[in-house]
LOTIDREN-690046 format. One record per residue (C-alpha): residue in one letter; y, z, x. Coordinates in steps of 0.25 Angstrom, whole numbers, padded with zeros to 4 digits, always signed. Layout:
% residues N
aYZX...
//
This chain:
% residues 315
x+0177+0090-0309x+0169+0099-0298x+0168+0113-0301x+0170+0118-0289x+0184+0110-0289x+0190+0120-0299x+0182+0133-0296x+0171+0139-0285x+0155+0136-0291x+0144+0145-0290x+0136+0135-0287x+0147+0131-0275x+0146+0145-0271x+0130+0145-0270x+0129+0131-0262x+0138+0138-0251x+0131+0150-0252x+0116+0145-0250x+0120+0130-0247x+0113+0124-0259x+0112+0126-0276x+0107+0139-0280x+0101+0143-0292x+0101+0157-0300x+0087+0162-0305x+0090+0173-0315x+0083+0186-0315x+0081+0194-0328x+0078+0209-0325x+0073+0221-0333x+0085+0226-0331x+0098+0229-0342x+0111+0235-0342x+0118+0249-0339x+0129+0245-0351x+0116+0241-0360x+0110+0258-0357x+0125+0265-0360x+0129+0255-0372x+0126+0241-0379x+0129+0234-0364x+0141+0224-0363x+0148+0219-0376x+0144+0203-0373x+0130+0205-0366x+0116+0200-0373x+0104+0210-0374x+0096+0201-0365x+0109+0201-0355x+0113+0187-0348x+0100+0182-0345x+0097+0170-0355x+0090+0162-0344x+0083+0174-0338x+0066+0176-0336x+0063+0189-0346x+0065+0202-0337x+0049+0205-0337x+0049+0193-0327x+0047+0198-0313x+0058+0192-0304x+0052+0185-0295x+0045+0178-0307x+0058+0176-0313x+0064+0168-0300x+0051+0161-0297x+0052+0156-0312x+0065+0153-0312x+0068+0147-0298x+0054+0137-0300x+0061+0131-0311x+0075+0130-0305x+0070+0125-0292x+0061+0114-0299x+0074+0109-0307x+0084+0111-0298x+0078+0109-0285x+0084+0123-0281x+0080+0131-0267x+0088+0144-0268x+0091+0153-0279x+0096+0165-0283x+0089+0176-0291x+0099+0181-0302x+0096+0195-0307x+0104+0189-0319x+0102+0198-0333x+0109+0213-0336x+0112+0223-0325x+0103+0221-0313x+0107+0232-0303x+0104+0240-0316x+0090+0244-0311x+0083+0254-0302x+0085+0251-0289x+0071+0250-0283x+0070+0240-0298x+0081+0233-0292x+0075+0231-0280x+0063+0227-0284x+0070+0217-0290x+0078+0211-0280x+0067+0212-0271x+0059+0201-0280x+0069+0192-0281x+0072+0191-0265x+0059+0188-0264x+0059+0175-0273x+0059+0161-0264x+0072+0153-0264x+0081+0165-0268x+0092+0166-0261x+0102+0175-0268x+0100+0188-0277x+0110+0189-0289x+0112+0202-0297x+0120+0203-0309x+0123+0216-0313x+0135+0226-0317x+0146+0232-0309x+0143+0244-0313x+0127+0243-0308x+0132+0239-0293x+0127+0250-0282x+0124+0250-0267x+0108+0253-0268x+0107+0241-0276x+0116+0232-0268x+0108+0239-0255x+0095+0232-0260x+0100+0220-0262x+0107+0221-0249x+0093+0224-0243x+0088+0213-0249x+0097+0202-0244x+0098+0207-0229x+0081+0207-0230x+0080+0194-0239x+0093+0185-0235x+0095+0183-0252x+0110+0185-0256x+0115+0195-0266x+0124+0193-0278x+0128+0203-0288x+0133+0198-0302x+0143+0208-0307x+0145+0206-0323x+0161+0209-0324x+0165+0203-0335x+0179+0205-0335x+0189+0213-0326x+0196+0219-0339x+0191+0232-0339x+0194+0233-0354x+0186+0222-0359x+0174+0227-0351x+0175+0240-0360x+0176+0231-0370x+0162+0224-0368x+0157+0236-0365x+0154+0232-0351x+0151+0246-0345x+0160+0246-0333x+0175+0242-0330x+0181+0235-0317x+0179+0245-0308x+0165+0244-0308x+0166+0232-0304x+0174+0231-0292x+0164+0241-0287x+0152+0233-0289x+0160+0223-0283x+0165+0232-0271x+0150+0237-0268x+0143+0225-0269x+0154+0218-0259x+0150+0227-0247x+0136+0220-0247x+0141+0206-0247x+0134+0203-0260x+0140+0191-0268x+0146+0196-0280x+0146+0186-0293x+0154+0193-0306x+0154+0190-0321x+0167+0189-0329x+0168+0184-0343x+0180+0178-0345x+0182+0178-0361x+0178+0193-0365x+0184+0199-0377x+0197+0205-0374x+0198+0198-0359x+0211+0188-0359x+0214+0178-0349x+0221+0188-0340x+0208+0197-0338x+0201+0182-0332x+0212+0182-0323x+0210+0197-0319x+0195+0195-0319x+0196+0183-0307x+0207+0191-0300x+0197+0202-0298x+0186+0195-0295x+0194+0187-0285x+0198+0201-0279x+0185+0206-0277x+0173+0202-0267x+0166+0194-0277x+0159+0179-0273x+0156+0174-0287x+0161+0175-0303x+0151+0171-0315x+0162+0169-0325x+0157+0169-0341x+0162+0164-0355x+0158+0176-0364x+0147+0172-0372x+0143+0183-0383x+0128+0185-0384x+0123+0186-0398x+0117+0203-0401x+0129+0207-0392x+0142+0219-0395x+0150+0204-0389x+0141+0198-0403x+0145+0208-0411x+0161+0207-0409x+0160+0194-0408x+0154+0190-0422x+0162+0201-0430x+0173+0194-0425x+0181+0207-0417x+0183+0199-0403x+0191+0189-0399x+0185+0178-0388x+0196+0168-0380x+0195+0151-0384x+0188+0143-0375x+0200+0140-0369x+0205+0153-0364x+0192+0155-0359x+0193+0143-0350x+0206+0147-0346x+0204+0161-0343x+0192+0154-0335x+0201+0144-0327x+0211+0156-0324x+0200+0166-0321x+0194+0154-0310x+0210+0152-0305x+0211+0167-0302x+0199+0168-0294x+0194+0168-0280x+0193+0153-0276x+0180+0159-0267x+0173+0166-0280x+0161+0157-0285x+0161+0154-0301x+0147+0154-0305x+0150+0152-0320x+0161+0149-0330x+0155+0150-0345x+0142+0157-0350x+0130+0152-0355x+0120+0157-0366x+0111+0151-0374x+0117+0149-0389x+0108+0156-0395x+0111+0169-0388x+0125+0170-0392x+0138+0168-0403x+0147+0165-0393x+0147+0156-0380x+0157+0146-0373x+0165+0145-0386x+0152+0136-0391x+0155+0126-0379x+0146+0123-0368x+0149+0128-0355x+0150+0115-0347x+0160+0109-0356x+0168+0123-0354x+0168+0122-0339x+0172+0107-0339x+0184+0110-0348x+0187+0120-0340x+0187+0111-0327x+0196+0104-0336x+0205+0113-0336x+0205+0116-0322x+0208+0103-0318x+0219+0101-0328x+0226+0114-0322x+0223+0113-0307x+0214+0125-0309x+0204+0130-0300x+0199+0144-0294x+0208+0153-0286x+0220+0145-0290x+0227+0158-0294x+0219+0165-0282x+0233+0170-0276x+0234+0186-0281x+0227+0194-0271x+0230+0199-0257x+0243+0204-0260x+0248+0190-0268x+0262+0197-0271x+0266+0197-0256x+0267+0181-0256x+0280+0186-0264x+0285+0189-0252x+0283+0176-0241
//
């Protein structure tokens, strides 16, 4: 079965956007984490953050993308690419750094789109006026990642996120008046988080002006708080197959028109005690295409609770 019969791929979202495959050339910063300077950062994240398959952060940009895009473009036969600002907070930098930055990556051959991936709370408009800048001079696209996570505002004082809801929306609010794509990253199996916070987590989404949803299975990093709680026995994580099903419901509430760029994580085993319930992630997905095509599921199906549903109650 197709993918994009059950649910709206990324890399379906990309081939309209540019016309053909696009790949992501991640960008590792020497940049961290406002949550890291005011305590010990979230309860799940790595000291070295996400970026497992990233250059070291001494690596000038352009250098990382020339490195990065050489290799892909020999395997792959790739012409268009986007640089993926990928690791820790990257908004979190002085602005004239920030730009520095940006500029350099703009002028990298083939790259047609510029993705930041930062936190709702770093998200403000002399940052989104370079980037503007840049696209109106240079033509490349802008997206910004926002790390969510969850819309349950008491599980993200529980991971020690650093911000609640309300920063969100905000980010999501100011960023929308420059017509920037917005991708946002939910975890669907956090401590505390039941079935009914997927749900709510898809309705919001769905709600918002946001293009794209990176949707993770919590992996827990080895040297992490999420570690720590984790091997003194003191949380409780859901079965495989609640997280499937929370994933099918979470696709079932969502926008049929929001791309799903991912479904499960990945991490190298070495890097931590828990990941994907020790199944790899392909044989997750086609179980849960399974499922889907066993129940008739596909995204937006329960797509039917906003602009003023209850009113139908009365045709």
């Amino acid at each position: 079965m197709a993918e994009n019969e059950r649910y709206y791929p990324y890399s379906d979202y990309l081939k309209k956007r540019y016309g053909e495959k696009v790949y992501k050339l991640p960008v590792n910063l020497p940049v961290t984490c406002p949550n890291r300077i005011t305590g010990r950062g979230c309860s799940f994240c790595a000291e070295n953050g996400t970026g497992f398959e990233a250059m070291e952060q001494s690596v000038p940009v352009a250098e990382q993308l020339e490195k990065t895009r050489t290799y892909i473009e020999r395997r792959y036969h790739a012409h268009k690419f986007i640089a993926y600002f990928q690791n820790y907070t990257n908004t979190f930098l002085p602005l004239e750094k920030f730009r520095k930055y940006m500029e350099e990556a703009a002028k990298v051959p083939d790259i047609v789109e510029i993705a930041i991936s930062t936190r709702p709370d770093c998200i403000r408009e002399d940052y989104l006026d370079v980037l503007d800048e840049i696209r109106g001079r240079t033509g490349i696209q802008i997206t910004i990642e926002l790390g969510l996570q969850t819309v349950n505002y008491r599980t993200l004082e529980y991971i020690s996120r650093g911000h609640g809801l309300a920063e969100f929306i905000d980010a999501v609010l100011r960023i929308s008046r420059y017509s920037f794509e917005i991708c946002t990253h939910v975890i669907l199996n956090l401590p505390s988080d039941e079935t009914i916070d997927a749900i709510e987590t898809a309705k919001i989404l769905s709600a918002l002006p946001i293009q794209i949803v990176k949707v993770h299975s919590l992996y827990i990093a080895k040297n992490t708080q999420l570690c720590e709680a984790y091997e003194n026995d003191t949380i409780t994580l859901c079965s495989k197959e609640e997280y499937l099903q929370r994933l099918m419901l979470f696709l079932e509430y969502l926008k049929p028109d929001i791309a799903v760029e991912r479904l499960f994580s990945r991490i190298p085993e070495k890097d931590a005690v828990f990941c994907n319930w020790n199944t790899s992630w392909w044989k997750l997905r086609d179980k849960l295409f399974l499922m889907m095509e066993t129940a008739d599921s596909y995204q937006g199906k329960r797509f039917h609770y906003l602009d003023g549903a209850a009113l139908k109650l009365l045709e």
